[in-house]
N, C-alpha and C positions, 0 to 999 in steps of 0.2 A: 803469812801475807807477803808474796812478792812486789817488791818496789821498785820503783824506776833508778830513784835515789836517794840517797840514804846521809845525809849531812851530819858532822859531828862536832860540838864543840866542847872545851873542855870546861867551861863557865855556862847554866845557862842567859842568855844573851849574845854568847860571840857570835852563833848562827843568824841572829836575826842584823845585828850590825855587819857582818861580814856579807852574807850573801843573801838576806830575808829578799832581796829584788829578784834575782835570777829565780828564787823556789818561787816568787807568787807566778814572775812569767811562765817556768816550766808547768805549775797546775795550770795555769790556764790554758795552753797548748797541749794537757790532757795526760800530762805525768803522773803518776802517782809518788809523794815523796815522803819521809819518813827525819825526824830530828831523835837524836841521841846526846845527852848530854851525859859526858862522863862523873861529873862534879854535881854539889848542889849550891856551890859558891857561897858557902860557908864562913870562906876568911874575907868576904868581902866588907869594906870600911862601912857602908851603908848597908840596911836590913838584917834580915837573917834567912837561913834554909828556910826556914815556914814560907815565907813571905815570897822566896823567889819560886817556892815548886807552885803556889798559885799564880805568880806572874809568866811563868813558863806555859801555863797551860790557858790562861789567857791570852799569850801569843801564838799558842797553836790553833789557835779557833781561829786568830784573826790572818792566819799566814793559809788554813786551811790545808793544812799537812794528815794524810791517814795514821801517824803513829808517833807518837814524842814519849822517849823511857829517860832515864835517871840510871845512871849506874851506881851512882854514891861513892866513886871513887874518893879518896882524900883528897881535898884543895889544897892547893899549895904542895903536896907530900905523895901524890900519886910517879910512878915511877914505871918508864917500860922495861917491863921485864916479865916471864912467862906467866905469871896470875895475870896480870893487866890483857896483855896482849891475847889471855884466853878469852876473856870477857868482853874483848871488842869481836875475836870472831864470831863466837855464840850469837850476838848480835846480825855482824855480816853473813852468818849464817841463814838466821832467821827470815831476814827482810830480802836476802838474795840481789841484793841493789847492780846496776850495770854501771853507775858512775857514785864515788864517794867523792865528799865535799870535806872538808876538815881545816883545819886550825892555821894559820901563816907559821910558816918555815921558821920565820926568825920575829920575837915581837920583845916587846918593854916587860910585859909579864910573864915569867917562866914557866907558867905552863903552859900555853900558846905554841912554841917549840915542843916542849916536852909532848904535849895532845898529838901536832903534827907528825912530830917521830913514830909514836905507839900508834895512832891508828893508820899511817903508812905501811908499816911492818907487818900488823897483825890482818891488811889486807893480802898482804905475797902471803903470810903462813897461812891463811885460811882457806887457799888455794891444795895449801896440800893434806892428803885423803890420808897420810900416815899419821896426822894430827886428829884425833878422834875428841869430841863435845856430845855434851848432850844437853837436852833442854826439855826441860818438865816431864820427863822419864823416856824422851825418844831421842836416837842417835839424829845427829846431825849429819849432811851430808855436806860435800867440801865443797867451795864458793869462792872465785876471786874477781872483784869486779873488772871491767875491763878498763876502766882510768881511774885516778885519782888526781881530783883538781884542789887546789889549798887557796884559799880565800884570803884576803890582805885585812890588818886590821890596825893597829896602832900606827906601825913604822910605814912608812910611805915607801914599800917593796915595788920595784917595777914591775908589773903585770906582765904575760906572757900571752895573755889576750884577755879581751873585754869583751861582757855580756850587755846590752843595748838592754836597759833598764827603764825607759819611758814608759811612763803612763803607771810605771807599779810603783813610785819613792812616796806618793801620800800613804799605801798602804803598808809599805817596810817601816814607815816613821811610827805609824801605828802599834804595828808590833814593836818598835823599840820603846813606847810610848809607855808600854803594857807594864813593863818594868819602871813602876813610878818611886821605887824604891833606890835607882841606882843610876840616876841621870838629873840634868839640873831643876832645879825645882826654887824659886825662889824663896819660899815661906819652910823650908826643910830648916832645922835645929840641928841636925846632924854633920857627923866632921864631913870635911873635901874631901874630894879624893881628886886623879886626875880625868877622870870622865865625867865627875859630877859640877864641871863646869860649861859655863853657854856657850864658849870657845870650843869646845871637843863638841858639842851638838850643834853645831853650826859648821864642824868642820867635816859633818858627816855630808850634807848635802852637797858644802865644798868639793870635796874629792869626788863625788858621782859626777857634779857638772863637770867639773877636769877634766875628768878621764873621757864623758862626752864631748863635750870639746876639741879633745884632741882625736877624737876619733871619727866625725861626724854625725855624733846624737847629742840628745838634748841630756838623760843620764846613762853611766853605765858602772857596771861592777866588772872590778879587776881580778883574777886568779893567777896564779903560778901553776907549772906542769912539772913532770915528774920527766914524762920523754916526751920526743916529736910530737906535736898531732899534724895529722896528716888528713887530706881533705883530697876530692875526687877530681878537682877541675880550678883553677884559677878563679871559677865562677863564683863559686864556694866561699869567699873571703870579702866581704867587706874593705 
């Protein structure tokens, strides 16, 4: 199944707080998009693996994506290096995506970074044909998408541009929703952590209105780039 785009993050949940706005707009505009979480956020303070591969695919029905896998990488202890980096191209392989979405550059959680790193890398190696994969007994053939954009998430990273988010943040809240395991909850008996407070889910609409704001919409999601982009005409830009 070839995809438009192919999102990754290293928890499931960081796709749907990172950029669940941008994938509901690009399906609506007639994308085909795809989620990969490398983790099953195992070490996380609240739930467990059971609990978040159903709340993971909960939010895949409500984001409306054609394809959401699990790689089961360790949390907390996954590391890029050539097993890691084969297992995201197999993936880029498979889905053939023309733009990947992935993890913030620099964040509070270590593997945030670490996600961003690996599946940066293993998108240039998946480009090359002397790298040989296989997947369910047929060879793979070699795939690099044409960008790689990195979504913002904890640390308030300055954006490189903004995706105009209106009219989709009831349905991104949704899918963060879906995860009622790991977000604030008043009647929860379980410990804190620091997203399981009202202040970090309040600071998620925060930052969409900001970044609208300062841009001329009412919300938007922020990315970082890798190089230039480059646009055809002055017209182009917002």
């Amino acid at each position: 199944m070839k995809l438009d785009i192919l999102a990754f993050g290293a928890h499931p949940d960081d796709v749907e707080l990172g950029c669940a706005g941008t994938i509901l707009k690009e399906i609506s505009l007639g994308k085909t998009v795809g989620i990969i979480d490398l983790t099953r956020g195992e070490l996380g303070t609240r739930g467990s693996a059971e609990i978040r591969d159903q709340e993971a695919h909960a939010a895949a029905k409500i984001l409306g994506v054609s394809a959401r896998e699990n790689l089961e990488m360790r949390d907390g202890f996954f590391v890029n290096d050539e097993k890691h980096q084969l297992e995201i191209i197999k993936m880029i392989r498979k889905y053939q995506p023309e733009i990947v979405l992935c993890n913030a550059i620099d964040d509070r959680h270590i593997d945030h970074a670490k996600g961003s790193n690996l599946v940066s890398d293993a998108c240039f190696l998946s480009g090359l044909m002397k790298i040989e994969t296989e997947l369910e007994g047929e060879q793979q053939k070699a795939w690099r998408p044409k960008i790689v954009y990195h979504y913002i998430q904890w640390k308030n990273i300055e954006p490189d541009f903004v995706v105009d988010i209106t009219g989709f943040t009831d349905k991104k809240i949704e899918s963060i929703l879906a995860y009622g395991s790991q977000f604030y909850d008043a009647n929860s008996n379980e410990p804190e952590s620091p997203i399981t407070s009202k202040n970090f889910f309040e600071s998620l609409n925060y930052r969409s209105r900001d970044l609208g704001r300062l841009t001329g919409v009412e919300h938007a999601e922020g990315f970082t780039v890798e190089r230039y982009l480059a646009v055809n005409s002055l017209g182009d830009l917002m």
